[in-house]
N, C-alpha and C positions, 0 to 999 in steps of 0.2 A: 516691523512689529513682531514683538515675541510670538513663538508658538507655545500653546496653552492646556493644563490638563487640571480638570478638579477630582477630588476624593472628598464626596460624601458618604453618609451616615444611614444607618438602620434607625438609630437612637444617637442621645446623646449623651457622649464616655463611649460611643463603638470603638473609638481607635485613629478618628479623623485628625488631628493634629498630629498624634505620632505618626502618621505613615506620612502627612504631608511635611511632616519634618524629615522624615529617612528621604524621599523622594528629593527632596531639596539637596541633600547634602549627597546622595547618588549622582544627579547631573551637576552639582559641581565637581565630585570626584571626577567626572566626565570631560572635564573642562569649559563645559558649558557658562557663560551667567545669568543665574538664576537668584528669583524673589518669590518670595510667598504673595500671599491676598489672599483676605478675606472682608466679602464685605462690613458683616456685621457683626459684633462677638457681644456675648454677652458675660460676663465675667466679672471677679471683684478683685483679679490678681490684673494689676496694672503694671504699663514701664512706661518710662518718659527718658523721651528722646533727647539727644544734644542740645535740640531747641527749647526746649520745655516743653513740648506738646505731648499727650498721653497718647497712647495705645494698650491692644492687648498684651500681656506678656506671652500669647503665645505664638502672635505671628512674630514679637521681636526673637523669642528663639528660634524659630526657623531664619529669622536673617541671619543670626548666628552659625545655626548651621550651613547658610547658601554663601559663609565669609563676609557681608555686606552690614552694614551702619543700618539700624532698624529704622523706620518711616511710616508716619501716618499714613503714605501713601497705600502703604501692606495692609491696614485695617481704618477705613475713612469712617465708618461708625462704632461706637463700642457704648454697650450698656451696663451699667454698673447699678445692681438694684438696691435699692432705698427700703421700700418697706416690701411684703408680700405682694404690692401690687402695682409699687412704682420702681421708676429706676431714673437716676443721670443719667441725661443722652449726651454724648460726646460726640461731637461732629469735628475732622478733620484735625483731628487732639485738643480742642477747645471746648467748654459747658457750654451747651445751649440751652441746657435746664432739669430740673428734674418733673417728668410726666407719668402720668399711670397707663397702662396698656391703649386707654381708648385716645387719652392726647397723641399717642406718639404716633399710632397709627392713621391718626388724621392729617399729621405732617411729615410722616413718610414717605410718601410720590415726591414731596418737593427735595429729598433728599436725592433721588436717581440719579438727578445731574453731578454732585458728590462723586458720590462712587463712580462712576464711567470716567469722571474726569480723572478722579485716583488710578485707577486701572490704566487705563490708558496712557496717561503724565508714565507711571511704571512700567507697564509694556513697550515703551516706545525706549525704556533703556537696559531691558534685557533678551538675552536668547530665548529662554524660560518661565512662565508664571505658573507656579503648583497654586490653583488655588480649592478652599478648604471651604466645605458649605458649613449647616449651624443643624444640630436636632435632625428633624427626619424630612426628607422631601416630598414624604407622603403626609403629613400635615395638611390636611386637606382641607380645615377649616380656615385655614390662613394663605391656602396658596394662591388666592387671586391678586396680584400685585407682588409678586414675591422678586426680591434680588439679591438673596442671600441662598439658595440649591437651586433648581432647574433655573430661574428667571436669570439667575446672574452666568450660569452658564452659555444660554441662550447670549446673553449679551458679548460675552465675551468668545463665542465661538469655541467652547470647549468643550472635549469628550470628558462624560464622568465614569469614574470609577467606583462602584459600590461598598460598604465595606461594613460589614454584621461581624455581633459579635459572641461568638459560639459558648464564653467562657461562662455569659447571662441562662444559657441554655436558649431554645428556641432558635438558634441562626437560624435555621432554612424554613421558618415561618416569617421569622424578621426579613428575609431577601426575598422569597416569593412575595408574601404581602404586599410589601412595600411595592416593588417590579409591579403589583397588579395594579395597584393604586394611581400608578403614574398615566398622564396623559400618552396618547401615540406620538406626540411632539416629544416629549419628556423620552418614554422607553428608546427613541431613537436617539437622544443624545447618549444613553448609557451604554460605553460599551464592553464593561466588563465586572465581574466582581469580585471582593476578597474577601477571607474569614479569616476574623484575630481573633489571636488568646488563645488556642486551641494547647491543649496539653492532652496528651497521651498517644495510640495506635495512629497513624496514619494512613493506612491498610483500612481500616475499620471505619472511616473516613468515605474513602473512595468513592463508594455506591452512589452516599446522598449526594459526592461533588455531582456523579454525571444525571444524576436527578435535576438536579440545580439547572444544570444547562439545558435538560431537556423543557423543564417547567416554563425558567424563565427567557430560554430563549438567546440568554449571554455565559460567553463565556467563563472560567471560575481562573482568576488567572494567578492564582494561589489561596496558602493558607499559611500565615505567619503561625507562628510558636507563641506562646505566654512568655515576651522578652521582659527580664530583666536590666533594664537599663535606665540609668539616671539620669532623665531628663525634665527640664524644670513643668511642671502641670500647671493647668490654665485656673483651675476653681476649685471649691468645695468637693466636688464629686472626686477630689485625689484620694486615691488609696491610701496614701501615706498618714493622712487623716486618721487613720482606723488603728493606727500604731496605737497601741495601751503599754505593749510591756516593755521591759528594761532588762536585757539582757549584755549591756554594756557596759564596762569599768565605770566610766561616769554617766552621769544619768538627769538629760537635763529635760523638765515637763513645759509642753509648751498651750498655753491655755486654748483649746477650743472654741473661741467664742462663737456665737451664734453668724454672724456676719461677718468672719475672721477673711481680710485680705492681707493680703501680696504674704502670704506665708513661703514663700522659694526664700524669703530672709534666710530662712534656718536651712537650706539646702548645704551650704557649705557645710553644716555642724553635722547633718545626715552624712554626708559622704566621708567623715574623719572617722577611720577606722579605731575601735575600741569608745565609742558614743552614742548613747540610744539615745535617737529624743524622739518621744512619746509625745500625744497630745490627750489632752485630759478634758473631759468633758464635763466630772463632778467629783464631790468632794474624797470620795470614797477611792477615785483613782488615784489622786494625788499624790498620795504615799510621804516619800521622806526624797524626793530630789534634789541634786548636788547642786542647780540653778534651777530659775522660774522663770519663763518669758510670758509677758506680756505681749500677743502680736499686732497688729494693728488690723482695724477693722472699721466697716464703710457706714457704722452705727453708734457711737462710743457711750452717747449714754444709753439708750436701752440695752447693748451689751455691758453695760455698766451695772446698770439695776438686775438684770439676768444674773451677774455674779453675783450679788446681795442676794438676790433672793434663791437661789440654790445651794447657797452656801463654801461657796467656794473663796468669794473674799476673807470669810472670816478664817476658811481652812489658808488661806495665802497668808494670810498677815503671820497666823500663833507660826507657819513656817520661818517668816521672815524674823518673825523675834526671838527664834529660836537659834539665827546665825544663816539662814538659806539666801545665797545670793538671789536679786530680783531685779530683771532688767525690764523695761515696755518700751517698748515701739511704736510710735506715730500713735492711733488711738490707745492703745495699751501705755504711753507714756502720759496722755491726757487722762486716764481715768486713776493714776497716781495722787493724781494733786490734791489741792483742800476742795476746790469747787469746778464742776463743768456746768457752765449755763449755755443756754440758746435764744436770747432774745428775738430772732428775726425768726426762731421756728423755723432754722433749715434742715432741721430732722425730728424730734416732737415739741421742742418748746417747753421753758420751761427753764429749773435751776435744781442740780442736783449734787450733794456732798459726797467729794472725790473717797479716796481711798485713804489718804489722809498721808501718805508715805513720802509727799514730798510736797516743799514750800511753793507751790507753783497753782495758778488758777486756769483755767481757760474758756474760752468765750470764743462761741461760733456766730461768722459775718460769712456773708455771701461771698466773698471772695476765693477762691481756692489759690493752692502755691501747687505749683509743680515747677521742680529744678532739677535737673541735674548737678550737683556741688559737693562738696567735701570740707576738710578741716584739719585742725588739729586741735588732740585730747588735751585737756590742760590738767595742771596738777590736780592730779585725784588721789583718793586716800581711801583706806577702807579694800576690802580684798581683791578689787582691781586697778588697785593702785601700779601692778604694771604697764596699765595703756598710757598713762602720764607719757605725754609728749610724743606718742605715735598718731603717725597722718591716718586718714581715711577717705573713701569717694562712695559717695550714693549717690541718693536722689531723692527728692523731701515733696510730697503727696499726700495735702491733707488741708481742712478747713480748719479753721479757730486760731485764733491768738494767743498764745500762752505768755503770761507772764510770771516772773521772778518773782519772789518775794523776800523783802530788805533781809541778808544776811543767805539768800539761797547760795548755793555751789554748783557753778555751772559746770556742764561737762565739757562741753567742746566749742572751740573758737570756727564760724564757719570762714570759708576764704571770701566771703560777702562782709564780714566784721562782726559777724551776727553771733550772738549768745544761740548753742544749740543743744538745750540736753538742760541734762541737772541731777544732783547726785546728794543723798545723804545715807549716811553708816554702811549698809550692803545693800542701799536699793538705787537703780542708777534710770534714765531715760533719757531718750534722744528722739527726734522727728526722721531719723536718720536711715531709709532703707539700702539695704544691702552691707550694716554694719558687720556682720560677721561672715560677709565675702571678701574683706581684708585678709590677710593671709597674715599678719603681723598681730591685727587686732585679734585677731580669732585664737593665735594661738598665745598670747596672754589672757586670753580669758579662759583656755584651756591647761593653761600653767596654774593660775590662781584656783583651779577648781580641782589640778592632781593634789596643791601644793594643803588643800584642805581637807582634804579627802586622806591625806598620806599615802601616796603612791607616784611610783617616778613615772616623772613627765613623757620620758622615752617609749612609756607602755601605750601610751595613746599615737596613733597613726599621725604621719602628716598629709596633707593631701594639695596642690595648686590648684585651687578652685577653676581656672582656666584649663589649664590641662587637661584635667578629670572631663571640663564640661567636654573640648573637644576629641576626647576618645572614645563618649560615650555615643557623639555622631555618628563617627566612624563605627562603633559596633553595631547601631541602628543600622548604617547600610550596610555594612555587612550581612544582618540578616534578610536585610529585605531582598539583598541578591541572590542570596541562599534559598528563600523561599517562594519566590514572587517570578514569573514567568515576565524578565526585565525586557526582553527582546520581542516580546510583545508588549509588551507598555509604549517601548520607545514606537513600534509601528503605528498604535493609536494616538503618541502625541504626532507624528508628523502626517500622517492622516487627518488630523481633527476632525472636524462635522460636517 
């Protein structure tokens, strides 16, 4: 049976999946094997596995950085929220339904068995389990029943590692706090703690660490820096999010919506040097950019009627007729069409007039698709007319039915036989995530956007989306070796509880 170490939270955005991602990719550096787990995540950035089955995308990045094929087994629950006050429960990568706080909490206990069995089925085939709690463990109105911070540690016999986040201001109120909140059961599982984000003196620093240890009794067993490093983010609360401006040769806007998922789509586009892509919230940001994404989101028509009504469809369309290429994405390729309805009310119900920019309808049924698959582009025309006849691989995550209409132009053949996409003048769509982590695809569409723009192709960076991703591991542990007291770390994992 693996030996076991978790990294919880002050808050939620402290730092806990980054540091459980550097952690992962340190003991494999070690030659260790090692897997992530996290019982329960809540999130709307998704990945689906080989099999079909969903997870978070952020324990599937940590697989990635521990070398390993990602698994439900890494994340046995994941919530994906619906309205302000429901969410899809995803049990062991499969819908069990969507509930509001107090259903889910009512069939919660019966889930335990889940997760222990995940955990376990996993620990029984590694040296290693980093695993990651959710929010704060001090959550104290929730923590009776809890197996997502101290409860899941408890289960799995793991030491925790604390980790605030200095850059919000307050760290040594967020670590004390929290430290005083915690049960005598709980403080004795914690055996150490860390401050991220930190930028400036480290000197200056010092005093509150040995405060820290006097207060709460644990050690401080460093203080990471404000890393810069590109690795893919779990949700909304991503920074990257906050990007407005454009200070790049080309300049591609990528719509904000209200319930905006699996946005890592555009991560390849971020990491192409000489390419700002900004996200835009309202009409007034928009400006005059070189393309317009549409991204997909876990709401499509009330993020549909949010663009109507702030005005941002109407600022998209005078863009598009103006000559600005316009791509959408799974919901962003759904709220293109002439019509989205809901007869079954699996999100409000109802029937609402698309954007009107492509021959296509769609209609949401209880069924959901998740695939891992790919394809080939078919003859396209209009300014990305060089993806004509280039492959691609994603993976396709989404409710409703879309259909053609007599005379539409599909875009892409899937390797299922299946019509995937649809295309007319300079607006294009697909169901299709991770289109622009093709390396071929991405840079025709970064050809078609110098070759309008009038500026050589060569000025724009090239980047292998792989590569990049696995360097950016490796700079992760590097700093976490740089800054983090590792020779004590490893003493608490082989020590455990």
């Amino acid at each position: 049976m693996a030996k076991s170490i978790m990294i919880q939270g002050t808050m939620s955005n402290a730092g806990k999946s980054l540091l459980t991602t550097g952690l992962c990719r340190v003991f494999r550096q070690d030659g260790y094997s090692v897997a992530p787990f996290k019982s329960q995540n809540m999130a709307l950035n998704s990945f689906i596995t080989r099999e079909g089955l969903e997870m978070s995308r952020a324990q599937a990045v940590q697989a990635e950085a521990c070398g390993i094929e990602p698994s439900v087994l890494m994340n046995p629950i994941l919530l994906k929220p619906v309205t302000e006050m429901g969410s899809q429960v995803i049990v062991k990568g499969e819908v069990l339904g969507t509930m509001d706080a107090r259903e889910y909490y009512k069939i919660k206990p019966s889930l335990t068995p889940d997760i222990l069995s995940a955990y376990e089925t996993l620990a029984s085939m590694h040296d290693i389990i980093v695993l990651e709690g959710a929010g704060s463990p001090a959550e104290i109105n929730i923590s009776a029943g809890d197996t997502v911070n101290m409860g899941m540690a408890r289960m799995a016999k793991a030491p925790v590692l604390l980790v605030g986040d200095i850059d919000r201001g307050g760290v040594f109120a967020q670590l004390v706090g929290t430290v005083m909140l915690l049960e005598a059961w709980e403080q004795n599982l914690l055996k150490g703690l860390i401050i991220n984000k930190f930028r400036g003196d480290l000197d200056i620093l010092r005093p509150g660490l040995s405060m820290l240890d006097d207060r709460c009794g644990k050690p401080v067993l460093g203080v990471l820096p404000y890393l810069h490093v590109d690795i893919d983010d779990e949700d909304s609360l991503s920074e990257r999010l906050s990007r407005t401006e454009a200070p790049g040769l080309l300049d591609i806007a990528v719509i904000r919506l209200p319930k905006i998922s699996n946005f890592t789509d555009f991560s390849a586009l971020e990491a192409t040097p000489g390419i700002s892509v900004r996200y835009v919230g309202s009409p007034s940001q928009l400006r005059n950019p070189d393309m317009i994404i549409l991204p997909g989101t876990k709401n499509t028509i009330p993020d549909l009627l949010w663009l109507r009504q702030n005005g941002l469809e109407a600022a998209i369309k005078q863009r598009v007729s103006g000559g600005c290429i316009l791509f959408g994405i799974c919901g962003g390729y759904q709220m293109l069409g002439q019509t989205v309805s809901d007869p079954l009310e699996t999100q409000v119900g109802g029937s609402v007039a698309g954007m009107g920019l492509l021959p296509i309808s769609t209609a949401f049924y209880a069924e959901k698709r998740s695939v891992r698959t790919g394809g080939t582009l078919l003859d396209i025309s209009g300014a990305l007319c060089g993806l004509s006849g280039k492959s691609v691989e994603g993976y396709d995550i989404h409710m409703g039915k879309t259909t053609l209409e007599n005379g539409a132009k599909p875009l892409l053949l899937l390797n299922s036989g299946d019509v995937g996409g649809c295309f007319s003048g300079n607006v294009y769509g697909c169901y299709l995530h991770g289109f622009f982590d093709s390396n071929d695809c991405r840079r025709s569409v970064i050809s078609a956007l110098c070759a309008k723009r009038g500026i050589e192709e060569n000025s724009i960076g090239a980047v292998d989306r792989q590569e990049h991703k696995e360097k950016q591991y490796d700079l992760l542990a590097d700093a976490l070796r740089a800054n983090l007291d590792m020779k004590r770390i490893y003493r608490i994992l082989d020590e455990g509880i």
